[in-house]
N, C-alpha and C positions, 0 to 999 in steps of 0.2 A: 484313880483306877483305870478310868479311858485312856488316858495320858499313857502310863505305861505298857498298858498291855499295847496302845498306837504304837510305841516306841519299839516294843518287842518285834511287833510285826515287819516293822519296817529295818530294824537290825538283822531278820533271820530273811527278807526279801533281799537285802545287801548280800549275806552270805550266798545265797541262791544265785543269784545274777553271776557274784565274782565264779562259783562252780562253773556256770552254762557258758561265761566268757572263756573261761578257763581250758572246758571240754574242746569248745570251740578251737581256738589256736592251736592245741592238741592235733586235732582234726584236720586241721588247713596243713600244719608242717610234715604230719603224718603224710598228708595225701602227697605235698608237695618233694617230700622224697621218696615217693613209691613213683612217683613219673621222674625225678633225675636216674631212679635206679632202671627204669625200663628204657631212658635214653639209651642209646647205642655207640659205643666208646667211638668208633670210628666217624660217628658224627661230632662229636666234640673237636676230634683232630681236622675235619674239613671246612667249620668253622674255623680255627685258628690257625690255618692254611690260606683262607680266603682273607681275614683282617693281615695277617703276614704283608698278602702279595699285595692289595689296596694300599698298605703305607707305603711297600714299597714304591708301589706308582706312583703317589702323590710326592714320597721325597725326589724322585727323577723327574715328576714333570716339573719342580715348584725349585729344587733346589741344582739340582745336574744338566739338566736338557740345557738350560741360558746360556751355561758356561762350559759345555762340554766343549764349544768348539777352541776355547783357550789351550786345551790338553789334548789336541790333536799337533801329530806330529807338523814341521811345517817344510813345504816342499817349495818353496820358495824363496826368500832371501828372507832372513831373519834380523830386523832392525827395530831401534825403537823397544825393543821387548816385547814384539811380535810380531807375526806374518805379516807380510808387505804385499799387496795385490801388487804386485809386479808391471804389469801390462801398461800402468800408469804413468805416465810421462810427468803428471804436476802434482804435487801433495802437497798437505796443508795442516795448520791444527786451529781450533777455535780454542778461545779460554775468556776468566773472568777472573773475579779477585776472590774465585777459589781455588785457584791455581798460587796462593799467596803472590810472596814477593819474586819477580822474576831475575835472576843474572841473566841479565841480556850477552853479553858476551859470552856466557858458558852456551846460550842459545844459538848465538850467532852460526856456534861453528858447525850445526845441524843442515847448515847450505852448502856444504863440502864433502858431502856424504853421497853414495848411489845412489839414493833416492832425497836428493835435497828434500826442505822443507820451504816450499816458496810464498805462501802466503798464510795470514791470519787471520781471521775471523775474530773478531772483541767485543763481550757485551757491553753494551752501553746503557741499554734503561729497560726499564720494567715496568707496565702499568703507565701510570699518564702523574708518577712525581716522584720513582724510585732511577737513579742512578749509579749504576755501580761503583762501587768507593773504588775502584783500579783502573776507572776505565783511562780517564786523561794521562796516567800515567802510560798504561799499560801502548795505546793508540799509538800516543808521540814516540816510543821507544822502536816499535815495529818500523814504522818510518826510518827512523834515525838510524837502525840498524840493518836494511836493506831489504826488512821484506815487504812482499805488497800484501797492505792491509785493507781491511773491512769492519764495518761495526752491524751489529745484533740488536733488534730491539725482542724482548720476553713479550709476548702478548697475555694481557689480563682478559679470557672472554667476559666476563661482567663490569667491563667498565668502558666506557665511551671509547670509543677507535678513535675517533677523530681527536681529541684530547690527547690519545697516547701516541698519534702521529705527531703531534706539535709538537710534542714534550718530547719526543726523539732527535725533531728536527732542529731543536734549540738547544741541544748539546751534541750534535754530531754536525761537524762540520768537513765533509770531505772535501775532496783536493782532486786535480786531475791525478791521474795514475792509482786510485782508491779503487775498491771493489765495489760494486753495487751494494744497496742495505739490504738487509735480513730482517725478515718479519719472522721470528718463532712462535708455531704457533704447538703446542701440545695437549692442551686441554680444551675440553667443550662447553662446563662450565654448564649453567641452567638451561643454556641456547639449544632450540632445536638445531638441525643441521641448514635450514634454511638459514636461520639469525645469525648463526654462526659463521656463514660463508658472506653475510651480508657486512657484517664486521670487519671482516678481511680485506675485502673489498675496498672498504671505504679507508682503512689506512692506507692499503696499497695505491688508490688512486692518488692519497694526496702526498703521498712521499714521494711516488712517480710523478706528478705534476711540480713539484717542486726542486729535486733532484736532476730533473731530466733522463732519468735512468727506468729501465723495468726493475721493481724489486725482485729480491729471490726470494723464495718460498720455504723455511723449513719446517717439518713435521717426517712423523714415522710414514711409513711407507701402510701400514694399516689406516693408521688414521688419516693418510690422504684422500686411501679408495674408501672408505665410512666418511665425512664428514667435505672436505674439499676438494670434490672433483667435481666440476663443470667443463664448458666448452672453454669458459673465459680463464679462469682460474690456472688450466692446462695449459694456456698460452703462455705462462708465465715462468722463469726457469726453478727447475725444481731441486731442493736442497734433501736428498732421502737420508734418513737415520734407521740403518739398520745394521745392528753388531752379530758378530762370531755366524758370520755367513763367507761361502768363497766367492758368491757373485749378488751384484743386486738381483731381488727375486721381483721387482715394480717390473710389471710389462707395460707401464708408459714410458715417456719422455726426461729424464733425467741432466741433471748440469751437477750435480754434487754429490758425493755417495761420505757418509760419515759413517766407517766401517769399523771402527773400536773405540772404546771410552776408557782404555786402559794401556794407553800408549805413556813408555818414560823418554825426556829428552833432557837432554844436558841444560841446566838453569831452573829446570823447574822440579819442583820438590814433590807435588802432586801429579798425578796419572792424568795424562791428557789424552782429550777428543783427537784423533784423528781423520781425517779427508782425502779423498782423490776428485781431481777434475776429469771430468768424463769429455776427454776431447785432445787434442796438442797444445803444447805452450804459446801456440801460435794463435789460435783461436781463445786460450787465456786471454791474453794480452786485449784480445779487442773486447771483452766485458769491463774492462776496466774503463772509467769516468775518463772522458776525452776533452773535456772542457773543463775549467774552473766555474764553481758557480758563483 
């Protein structure tokens, strides 16, 4: 008899609760359309006026602003499959072995052009035991084919400098009439900006003490003025990476300006880096390695 009449109780407490939950949600969705209905139509629209024009910024700064200056008309000599800084007396392209296989011949004849193509830049190693699969190729062909060349090393910030200097210098063997090396450096990696510039540092001393050459410097013209600028550093000639601009925007000292990453040239199947030397062919010429080493 306990038993049941417990059971009763607690069957017609079930009922009760599911009522009073019941009322409840009633209540809540009740109230919650008596305030969408006191909203005011015109506020809906100024909300979805505001999220409109927000995407719309975010797809302009993220997807149009980068490349808008590609589809700017061009008031200059149109070569290469785009705007040519003109004013330029020496141009150049860098590449690697993702630029594939070169026809050097089909490249050659880019030296006969209004704005030849007089030197190249070639990566050659990465880190302190990656070598580019193109480079011995790519190197001996520039030569053989009459331009003046140079080699790249990719900087690892987390891994030994002095290791990835050796390991540059044991597959890059320049020649009188070679370009000075290139330290690429784009990343900061765990390194404050102190460690980082110390880094730098110590590759550049020993590929300059070995070479007999001042290295070149390459990075973004941002991540120069953040991360690599000293008195010392400054003294060294500086290699700027900055695209779909009409002038360099560095108010320092400048030796190389890398003004598109989307240059085509007869032999190469892939969109290449472009360069101008900031100087005459004349002053060219004496950066180039004067002695054998």
């Amino acid at each position: 008899m306990v038993k049941k009449k417990t059971k009763r109780k607690t069957a017609r407490g079930k009922v009760s609760y599911r009522k009073k939950k019941s009322s409840i949600l009633k209540w809540i969705f009740s109230t919650s359309k008596q305030g969408r209905k006191e909203t005011p139509a015109w506020l809906h629209w100024l909300l979805l006026c505001l999220v409109i024009i927000a995407m719309m910024i975010v797809f302009y700064r993220y997807f149009i602003h980068p490349y808008e200056y590609r589809w700017k008309p061009c008031t200059g000599c149109q070569l290469y499959e785009i705007c040519i800084p003109g004013k330029y007396e020496v141009h150049g392209i860098d590449i690697s072995h993702y630029q594939n296989e070169i026809d050097w011949k089909l490249l050659r004849k880019s030296q006969y052009n209004k704005y030849p193509i007089r030197f190249i830049y070639i990566k050659a190693t990465e880190g302190a035991s990656m070598c580019d699969a193109a480079f011995e190729q790519n190197f001996d062909s520039a030569r053989a084919n009459g331009f003046i060349r140079g080699a790249y090393h990719y900087f690892n910030p987390e891994g030994d400098a002095v290791k990835q200097a050796d390991f540059f210098i044991s597959k890059v063997h320049l020649q009188e009439g070679d370009l000075p090396p290139v330290l690429d450096v784009e990343r900061k990696g765990s390194n404050t900006p102190e460690e980082l510039r110390k880094k730098v540092k110590q590759w550049i001393f020993r590929v300059q003490r070995y070479y007999n050459v001042k290295p070149v410097l390459y990075t973004s013209y941002k991540f120069k003025t953040r991360y690599l600028t000293d008195s010392l550093l400054n003294s060294y000639p500086y290699w700027i990476a900055h695209y779909y601009v009409d002038s360099v925007q560095y108010k320092g000292q400048w030796t190389f300006w890398q003004h598109t990453d989307v240059g085509k040239l007869p032999g190469i199947s892939e969109r290449v880096d472009l360069n101008v030397y900031n100087g005459r062919l004349d002053d060219f010429m004496q950066m180039t390695i004067k002695n054998k080493n």
